[in-house]
Biopython code that builds the backbone (N, CA, C, O; Angstrom):
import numpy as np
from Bio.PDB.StructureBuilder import StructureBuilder

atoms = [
    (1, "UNK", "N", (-40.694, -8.546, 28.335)),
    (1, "UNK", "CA", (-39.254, -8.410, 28.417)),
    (1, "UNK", "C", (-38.870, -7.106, 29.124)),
    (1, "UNK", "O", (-37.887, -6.942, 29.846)),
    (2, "UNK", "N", (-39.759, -6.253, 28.816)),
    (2, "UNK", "CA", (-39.212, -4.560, 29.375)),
    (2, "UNK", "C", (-39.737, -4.544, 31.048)),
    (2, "UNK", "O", (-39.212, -3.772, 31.850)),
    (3, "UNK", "N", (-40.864, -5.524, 31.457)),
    (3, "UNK", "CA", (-40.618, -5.615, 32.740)),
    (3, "UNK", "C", (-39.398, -6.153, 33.453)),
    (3, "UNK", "O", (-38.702, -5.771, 34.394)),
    (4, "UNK", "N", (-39.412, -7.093, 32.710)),
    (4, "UNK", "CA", (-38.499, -7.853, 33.610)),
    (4, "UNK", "C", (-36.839, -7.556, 33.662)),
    (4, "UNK", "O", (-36.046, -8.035, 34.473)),
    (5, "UNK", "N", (-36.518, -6.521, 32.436)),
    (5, "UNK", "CA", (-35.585, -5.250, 32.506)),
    (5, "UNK", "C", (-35.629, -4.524, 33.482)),
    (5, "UNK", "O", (-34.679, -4.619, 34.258)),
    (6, "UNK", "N", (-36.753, -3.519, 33.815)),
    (6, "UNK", "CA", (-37.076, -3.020, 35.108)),
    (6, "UNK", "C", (-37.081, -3.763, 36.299)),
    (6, "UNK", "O", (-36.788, -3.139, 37.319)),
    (7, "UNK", "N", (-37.252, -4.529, 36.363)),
    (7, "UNK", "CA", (-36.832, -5.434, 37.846)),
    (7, "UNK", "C", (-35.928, -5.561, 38.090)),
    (7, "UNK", "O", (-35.460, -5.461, 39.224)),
    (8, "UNK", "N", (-35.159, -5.926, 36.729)),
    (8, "UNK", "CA", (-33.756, -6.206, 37.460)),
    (8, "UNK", "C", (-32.888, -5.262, 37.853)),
    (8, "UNK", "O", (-31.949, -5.326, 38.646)),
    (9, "UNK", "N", (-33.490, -3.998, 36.931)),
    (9, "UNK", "CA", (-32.490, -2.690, 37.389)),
    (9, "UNK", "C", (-32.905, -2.138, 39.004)),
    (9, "UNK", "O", (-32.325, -1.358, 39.760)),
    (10, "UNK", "N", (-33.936, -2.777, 39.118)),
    (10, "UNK", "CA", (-34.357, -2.410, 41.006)),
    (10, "UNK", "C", (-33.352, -3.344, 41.498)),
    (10, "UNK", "O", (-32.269, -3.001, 41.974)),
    (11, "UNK", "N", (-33.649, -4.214, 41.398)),
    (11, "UNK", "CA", (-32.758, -5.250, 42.330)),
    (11, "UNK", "C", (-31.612, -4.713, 42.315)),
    (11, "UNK", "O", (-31.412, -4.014, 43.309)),
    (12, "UNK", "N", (-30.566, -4.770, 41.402)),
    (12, "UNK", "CA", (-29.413, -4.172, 41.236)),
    (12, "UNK", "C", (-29.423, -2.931, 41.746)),
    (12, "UNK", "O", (-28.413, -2.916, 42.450)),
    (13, "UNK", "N", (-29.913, -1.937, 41.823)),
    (13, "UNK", "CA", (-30.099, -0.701, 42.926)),
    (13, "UNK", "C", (-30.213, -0.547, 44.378)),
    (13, "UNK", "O", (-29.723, 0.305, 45.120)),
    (14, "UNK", "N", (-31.262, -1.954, 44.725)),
    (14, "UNK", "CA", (-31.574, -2.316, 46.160)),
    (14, "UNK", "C", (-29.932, -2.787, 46.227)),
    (14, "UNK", "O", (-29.218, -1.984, 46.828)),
    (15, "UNK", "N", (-29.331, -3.860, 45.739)),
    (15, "UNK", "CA", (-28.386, -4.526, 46.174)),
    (15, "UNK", "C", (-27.362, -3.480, 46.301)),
    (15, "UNK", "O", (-26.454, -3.721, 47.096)),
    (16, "UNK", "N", (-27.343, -2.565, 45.781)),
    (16, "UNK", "CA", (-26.256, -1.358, 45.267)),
    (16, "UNK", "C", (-26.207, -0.617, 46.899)),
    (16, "UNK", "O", (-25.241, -0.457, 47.645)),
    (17, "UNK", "N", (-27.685, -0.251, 47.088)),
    (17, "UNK", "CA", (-27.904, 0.599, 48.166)),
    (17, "UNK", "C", (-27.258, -0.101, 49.627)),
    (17, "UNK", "O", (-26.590, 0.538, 50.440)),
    (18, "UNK", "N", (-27.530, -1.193, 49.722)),
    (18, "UNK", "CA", (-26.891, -2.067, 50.747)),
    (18, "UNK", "C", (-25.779, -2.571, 51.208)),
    (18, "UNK", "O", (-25.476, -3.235, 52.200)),
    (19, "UNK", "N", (-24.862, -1.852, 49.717)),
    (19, "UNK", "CA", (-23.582, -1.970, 50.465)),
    (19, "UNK", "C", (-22.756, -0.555, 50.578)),
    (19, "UNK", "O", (-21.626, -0.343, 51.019)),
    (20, "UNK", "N", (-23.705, 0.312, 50.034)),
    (20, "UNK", "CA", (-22.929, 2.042, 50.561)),
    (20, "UNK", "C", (-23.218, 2.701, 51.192)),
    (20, "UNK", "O", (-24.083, 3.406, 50.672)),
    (21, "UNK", "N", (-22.920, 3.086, 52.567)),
    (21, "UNK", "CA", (-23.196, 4.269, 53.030)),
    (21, "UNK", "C", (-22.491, 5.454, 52.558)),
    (21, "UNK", "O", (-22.025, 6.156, 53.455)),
    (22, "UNK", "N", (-22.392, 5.660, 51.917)),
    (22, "UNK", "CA", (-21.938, 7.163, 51.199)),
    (22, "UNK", "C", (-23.580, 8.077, 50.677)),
    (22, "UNK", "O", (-24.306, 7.834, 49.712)),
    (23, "UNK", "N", (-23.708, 9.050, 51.659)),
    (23, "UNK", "CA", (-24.979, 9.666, 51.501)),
    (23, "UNK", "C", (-25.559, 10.187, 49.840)),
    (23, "UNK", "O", (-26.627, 10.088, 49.236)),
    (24, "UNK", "N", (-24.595, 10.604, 49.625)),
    (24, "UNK", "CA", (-24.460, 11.140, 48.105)),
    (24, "UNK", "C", (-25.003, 9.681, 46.942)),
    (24, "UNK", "O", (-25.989, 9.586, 46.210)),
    (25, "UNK", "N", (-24.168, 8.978, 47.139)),
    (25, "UNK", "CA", (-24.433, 7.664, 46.353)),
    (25, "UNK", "C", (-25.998, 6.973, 46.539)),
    (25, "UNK", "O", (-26.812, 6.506, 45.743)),
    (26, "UNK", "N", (-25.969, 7.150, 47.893)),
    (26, "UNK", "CA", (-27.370, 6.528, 48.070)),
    (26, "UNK", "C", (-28.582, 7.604, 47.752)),
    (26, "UNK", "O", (-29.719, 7.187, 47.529)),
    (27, "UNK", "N", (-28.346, 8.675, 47.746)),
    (27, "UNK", "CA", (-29.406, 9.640, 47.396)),
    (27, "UNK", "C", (-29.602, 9.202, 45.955)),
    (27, "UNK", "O", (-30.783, 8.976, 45.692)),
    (28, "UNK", "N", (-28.792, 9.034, 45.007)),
    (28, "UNK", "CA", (-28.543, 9.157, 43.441)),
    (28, "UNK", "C", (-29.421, 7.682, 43.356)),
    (28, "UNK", "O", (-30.545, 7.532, 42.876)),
    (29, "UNK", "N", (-28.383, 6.468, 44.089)),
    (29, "UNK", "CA", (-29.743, 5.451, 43.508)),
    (29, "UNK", "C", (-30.750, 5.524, 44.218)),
    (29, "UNK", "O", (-31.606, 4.922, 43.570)),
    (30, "UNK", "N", (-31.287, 5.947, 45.324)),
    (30, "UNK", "CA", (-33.009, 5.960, 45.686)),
    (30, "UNK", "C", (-33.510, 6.886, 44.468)),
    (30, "UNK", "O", (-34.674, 6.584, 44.204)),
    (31, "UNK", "N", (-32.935, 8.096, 43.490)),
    (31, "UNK", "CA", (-33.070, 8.598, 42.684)),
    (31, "UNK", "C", (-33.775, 7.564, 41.297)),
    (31, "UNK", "O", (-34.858, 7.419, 40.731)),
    (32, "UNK", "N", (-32.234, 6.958, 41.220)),
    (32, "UNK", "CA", (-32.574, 5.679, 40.181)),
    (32, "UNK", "C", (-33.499, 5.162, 40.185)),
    (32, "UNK", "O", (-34.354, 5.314, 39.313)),
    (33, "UNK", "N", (-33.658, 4.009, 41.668)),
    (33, "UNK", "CA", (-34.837, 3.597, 41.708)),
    (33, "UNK", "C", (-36.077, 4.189, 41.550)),
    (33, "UNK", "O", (-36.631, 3.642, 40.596)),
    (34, "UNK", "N", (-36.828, 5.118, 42.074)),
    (34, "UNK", "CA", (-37.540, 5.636, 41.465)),
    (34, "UNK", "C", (-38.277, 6.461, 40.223)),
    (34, "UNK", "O", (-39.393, 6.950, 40.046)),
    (35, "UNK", "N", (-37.293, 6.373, 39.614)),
    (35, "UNK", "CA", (-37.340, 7.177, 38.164)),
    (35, "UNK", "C", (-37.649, 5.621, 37.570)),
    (35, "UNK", "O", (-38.436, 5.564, 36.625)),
    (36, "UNK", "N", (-37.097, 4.412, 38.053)),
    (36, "UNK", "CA", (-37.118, 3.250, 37.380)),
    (36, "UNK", "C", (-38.755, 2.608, 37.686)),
    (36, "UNK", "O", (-39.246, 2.002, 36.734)),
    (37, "UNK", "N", (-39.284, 2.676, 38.482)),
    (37, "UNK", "CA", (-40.510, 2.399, 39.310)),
    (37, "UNK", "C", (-41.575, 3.203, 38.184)),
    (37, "UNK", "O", (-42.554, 2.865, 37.519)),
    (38, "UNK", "N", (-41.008, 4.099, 38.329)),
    (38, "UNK", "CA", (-41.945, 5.384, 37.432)),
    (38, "UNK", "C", (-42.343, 5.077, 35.917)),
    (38, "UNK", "O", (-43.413, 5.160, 35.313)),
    (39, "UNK", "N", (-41.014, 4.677, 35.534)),
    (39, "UNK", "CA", (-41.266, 4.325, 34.246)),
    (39, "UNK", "C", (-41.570, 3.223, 33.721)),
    (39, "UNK", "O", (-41.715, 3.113, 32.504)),
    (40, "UNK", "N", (-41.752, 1.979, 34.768)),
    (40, "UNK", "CA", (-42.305, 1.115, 34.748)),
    (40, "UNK", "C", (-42.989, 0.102, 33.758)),
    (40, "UNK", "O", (-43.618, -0.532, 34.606)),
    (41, "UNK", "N", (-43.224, -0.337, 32.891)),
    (41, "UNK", "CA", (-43.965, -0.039, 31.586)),
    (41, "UNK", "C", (-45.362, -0.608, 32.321)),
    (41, "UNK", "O", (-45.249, -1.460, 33.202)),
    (42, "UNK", "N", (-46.877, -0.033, 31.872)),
    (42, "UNK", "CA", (-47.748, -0.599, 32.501)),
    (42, "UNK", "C", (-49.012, -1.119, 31.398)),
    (42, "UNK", "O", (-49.396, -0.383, 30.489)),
    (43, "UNK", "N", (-49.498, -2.297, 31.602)),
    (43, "UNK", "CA", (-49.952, -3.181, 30.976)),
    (43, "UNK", "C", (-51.291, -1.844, 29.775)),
    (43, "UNK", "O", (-51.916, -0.832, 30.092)),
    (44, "UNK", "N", (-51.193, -2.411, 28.797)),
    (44, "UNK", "CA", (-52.612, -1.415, 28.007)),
    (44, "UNK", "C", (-53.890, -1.123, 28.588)),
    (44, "UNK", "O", (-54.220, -2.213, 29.054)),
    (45, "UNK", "N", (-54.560, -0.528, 28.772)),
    (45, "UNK", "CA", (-55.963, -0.623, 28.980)),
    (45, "UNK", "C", (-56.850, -1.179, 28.295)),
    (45, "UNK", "O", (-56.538, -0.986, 27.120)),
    (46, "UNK", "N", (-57.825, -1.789, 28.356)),
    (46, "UNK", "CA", (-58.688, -2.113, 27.195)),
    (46, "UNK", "C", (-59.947, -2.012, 27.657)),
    (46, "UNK", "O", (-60.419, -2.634, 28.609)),
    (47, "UNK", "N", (-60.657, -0.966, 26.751)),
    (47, "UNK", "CA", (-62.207, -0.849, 26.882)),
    (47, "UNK", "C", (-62.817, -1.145, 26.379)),
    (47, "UNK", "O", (-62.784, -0.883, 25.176)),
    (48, "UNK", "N", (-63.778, -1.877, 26.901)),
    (48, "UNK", "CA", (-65.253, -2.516, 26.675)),
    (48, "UNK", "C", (-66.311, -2.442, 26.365)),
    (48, "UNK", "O", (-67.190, -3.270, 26.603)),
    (49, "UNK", "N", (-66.470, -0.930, 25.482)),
    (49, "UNK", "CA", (-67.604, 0.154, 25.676)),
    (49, "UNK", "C", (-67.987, -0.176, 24.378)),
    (49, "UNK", "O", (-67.120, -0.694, 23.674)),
    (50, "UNK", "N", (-69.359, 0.053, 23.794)),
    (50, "UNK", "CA", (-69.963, -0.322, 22.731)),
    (50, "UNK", "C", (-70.071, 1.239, 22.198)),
    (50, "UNK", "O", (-70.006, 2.154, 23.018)),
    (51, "UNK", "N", (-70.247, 1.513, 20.723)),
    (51, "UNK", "CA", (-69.871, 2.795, 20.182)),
    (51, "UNK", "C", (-71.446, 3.443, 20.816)),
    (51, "UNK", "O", (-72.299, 2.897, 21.516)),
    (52, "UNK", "N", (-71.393, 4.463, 20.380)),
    (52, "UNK", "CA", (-72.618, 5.298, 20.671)),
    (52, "UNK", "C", (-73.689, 5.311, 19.704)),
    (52, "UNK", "O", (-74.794, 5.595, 20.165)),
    (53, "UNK", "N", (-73.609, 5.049, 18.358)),
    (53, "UNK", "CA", (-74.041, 4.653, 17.127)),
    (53, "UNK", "C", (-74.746, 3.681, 16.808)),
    (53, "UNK", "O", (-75.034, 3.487, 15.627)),
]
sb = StructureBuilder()
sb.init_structure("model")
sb.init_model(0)
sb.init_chain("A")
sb.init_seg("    ")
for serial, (resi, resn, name, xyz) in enumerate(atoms, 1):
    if name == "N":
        sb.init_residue(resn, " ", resi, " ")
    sb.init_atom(name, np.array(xyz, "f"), 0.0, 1.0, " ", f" {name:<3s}", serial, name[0])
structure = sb.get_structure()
């Protein structure tokens, strides 16, 4: 669910960016977007390693 939160807040940013040229505005969401990219949520790791014991 929290990906697909993050996607949509890109999209909605891309779409945002495409209709302003106002430099200021567009600096703030390429801002957005990337802070959104960043935080991304990213899948667990899982290791495979047998104990040492």
């Amino acid at each position: 669910m929290e990906n697909f939160i993050h996607q949509e807040n890109i999209e909605l940013y891309r779409r945002l960016l495409a209709e302003t040229t106002d430099e200021g505005k567009r600096d703030s969401l390429l801002n957005l977007m990337r802070a959104e990219a960043a935080n991304r949520a990213s899948p667990p790791i899982k290791c495979k390693t047998k104990p040492l014991n």
